[in-house]
LODRENPA-454494 format. One line per field, with one value per residue (C-alpha): x negated, y, z; residue in one letter; residue number from 1. Coordinates in nm, 3 decimals. Example, Ala and Ser with C-alpha at 12.3 -4.5 7.8 and 13.67 -1.06 7.14 Angstrom:
BEGIN
px = [-1.230 | -1.367] .
py = [-0.450 | -0.106] .
pz = [0.780 | 0.714] .
vofi = [a | s] .
fido = [1 | 2] .
END
This chain:
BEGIN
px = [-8.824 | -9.099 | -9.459 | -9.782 | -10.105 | -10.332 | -10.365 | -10.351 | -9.977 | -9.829 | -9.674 | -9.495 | -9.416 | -9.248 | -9.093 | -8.952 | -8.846 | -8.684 | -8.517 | -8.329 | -8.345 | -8.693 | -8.800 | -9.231 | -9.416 | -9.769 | -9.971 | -10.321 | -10.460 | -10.281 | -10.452 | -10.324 | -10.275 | -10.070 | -9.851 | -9.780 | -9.720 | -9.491 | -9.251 | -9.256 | -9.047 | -8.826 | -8.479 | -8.488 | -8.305 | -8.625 | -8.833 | -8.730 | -8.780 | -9.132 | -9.239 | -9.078 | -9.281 | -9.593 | -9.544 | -9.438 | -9.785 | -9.979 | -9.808 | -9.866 | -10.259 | -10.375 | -10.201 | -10.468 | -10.395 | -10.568 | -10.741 | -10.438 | -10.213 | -10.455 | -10.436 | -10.017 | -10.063 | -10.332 | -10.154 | -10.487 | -10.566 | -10.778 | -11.130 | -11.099 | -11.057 | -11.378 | -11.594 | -11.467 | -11.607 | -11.951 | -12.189 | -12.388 | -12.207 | -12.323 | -12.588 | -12.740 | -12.599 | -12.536 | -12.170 | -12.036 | -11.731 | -11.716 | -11.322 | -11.365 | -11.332 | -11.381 | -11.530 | -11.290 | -11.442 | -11.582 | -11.309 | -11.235 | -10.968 | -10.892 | -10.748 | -10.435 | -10.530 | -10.912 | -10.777 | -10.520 | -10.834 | -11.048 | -10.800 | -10.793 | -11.135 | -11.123 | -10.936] .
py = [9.589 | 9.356 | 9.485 | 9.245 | 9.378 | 9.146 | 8.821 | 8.632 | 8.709 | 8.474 | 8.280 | 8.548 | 8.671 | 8.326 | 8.333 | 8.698 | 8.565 | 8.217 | 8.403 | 8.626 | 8.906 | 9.082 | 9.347 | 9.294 | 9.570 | 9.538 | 9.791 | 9.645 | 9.403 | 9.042 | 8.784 | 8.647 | 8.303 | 8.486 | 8.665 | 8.343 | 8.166 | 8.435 | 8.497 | 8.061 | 8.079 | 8.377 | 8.381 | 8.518 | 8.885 | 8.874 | 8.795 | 9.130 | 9.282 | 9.178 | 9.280 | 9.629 | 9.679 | 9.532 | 9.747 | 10.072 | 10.024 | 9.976 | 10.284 | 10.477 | 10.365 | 10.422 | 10.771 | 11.061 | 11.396 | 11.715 | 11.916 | 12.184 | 11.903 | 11.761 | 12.109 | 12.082 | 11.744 | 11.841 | 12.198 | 12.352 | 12.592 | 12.463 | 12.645 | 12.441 | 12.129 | 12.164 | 12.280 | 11.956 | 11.719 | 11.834 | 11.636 | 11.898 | 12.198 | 12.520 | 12.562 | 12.252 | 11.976 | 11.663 | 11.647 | 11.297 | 11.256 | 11.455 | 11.389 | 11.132 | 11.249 | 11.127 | 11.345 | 11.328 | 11.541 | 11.777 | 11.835 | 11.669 | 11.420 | 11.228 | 10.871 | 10.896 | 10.526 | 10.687 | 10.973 | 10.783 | 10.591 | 10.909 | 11.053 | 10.730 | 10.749 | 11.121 | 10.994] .
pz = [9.724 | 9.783 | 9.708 | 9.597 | 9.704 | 9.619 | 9.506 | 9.818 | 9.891 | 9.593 | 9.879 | 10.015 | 9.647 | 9.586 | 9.930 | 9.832 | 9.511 | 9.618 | 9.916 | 9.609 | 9.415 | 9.469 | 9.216 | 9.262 | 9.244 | 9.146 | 9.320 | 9.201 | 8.977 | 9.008 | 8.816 | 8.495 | 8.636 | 8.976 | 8.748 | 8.546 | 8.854 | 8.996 | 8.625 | 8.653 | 8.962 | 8.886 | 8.745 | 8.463 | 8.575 | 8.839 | 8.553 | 8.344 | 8.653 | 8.711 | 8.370 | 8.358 | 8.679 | 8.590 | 8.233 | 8.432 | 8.605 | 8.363 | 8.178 | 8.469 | 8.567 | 8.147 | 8.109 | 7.996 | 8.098 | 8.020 | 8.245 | 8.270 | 8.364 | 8.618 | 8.739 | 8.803 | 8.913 | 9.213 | 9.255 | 9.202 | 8.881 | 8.590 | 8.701 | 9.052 | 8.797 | 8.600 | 8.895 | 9.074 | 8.776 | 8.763 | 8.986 | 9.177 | 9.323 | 9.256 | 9.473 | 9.321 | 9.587 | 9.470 | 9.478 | 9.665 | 9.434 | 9.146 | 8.938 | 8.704 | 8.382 | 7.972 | 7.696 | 7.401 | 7.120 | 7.358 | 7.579 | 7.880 | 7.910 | 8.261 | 8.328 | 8.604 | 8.747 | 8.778 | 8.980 | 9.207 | 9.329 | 9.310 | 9.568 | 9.783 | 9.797 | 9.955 | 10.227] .
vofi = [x | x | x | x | x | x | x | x | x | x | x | x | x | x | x | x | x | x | x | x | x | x | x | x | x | x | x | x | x | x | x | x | x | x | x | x | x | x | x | x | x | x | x | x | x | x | x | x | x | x | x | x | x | x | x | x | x | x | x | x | x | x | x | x | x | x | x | x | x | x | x | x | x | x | x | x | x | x | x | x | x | x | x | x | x | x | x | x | x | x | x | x | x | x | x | x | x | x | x | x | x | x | x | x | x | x | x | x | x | x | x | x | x | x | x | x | x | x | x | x | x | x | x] .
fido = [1 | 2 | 3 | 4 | 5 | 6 | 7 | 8 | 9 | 10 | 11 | 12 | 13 | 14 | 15 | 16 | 17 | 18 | 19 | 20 | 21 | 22 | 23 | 24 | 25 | 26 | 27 | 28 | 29 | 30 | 31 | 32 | 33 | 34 | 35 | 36 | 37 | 38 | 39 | 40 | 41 | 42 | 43 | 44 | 45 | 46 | 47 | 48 | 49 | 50 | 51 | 52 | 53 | 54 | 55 | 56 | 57 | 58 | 59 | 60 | 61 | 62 | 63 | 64 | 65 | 66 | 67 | 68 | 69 | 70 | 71 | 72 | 73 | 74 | 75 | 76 | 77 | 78 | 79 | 80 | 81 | 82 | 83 | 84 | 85 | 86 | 87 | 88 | 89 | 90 | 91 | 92 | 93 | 94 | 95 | 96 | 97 | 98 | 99 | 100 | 101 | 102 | 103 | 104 | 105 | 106 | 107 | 108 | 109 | 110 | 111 | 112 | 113 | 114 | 115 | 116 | 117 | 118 | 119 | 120 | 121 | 122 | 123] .
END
């Protein structure tokens, strides 16, 4: 498997692809005009490749979980979850990195794409 991390490695995504068959990941954001570039030189079993990756991502980044599966997800329990989202601890710190979370009709709702970079920004 060959893996595109930004979108200065198109020439080593074409190499990959010209060189045979390369499923692409897309780990980040690619640029409409990258991606187009990239599905013009694939054959066209690379091609279906490309876009059931680029899909799966997508999938994957947009999903919105609740806070109990956040909990599962993290291995931590649901009161650990909500504490974590509020910006000031509870001695009234101002909390570096609270979990990014929505407000859906008064509940809270989180994006899986916003907490895969939460975590990479934890270290």
């Amino acid at each position: 498997m060959k893996s595109i991390r930004t979108k200065d490695d198109n020439a080593e995504a074409a190499a990959a692809i010209k060189n045979g068959p390369a499923c692409v990941i897309l780990s980040v954001r690619v640029e409409s005009a990258t991606l187009s570039a990239l599905l013009e030189k694939a054959s066209p079993e690379d091609r279906q490749k490309i876009l059931d990756e680029t899909q799966s991502y997508v999938d994957r980044r947009t999903m919105v979980m609740t806070a109990d599966q956040l909990a599962t997800m993290l291995q931590m329990n649901r009161s650990q979850i909500f504490e974590l989202t509020k910006e000031r601890t509870r001695h009234g710190l101002m909390r570096e990195h609270p979990i990014p979370a929505k407000k859906i009709g008064g509940s809270l709702r989180f994006l899986r794409g916003d907490i895969v970079d939460w975590l990479q920004k934890l270290g």
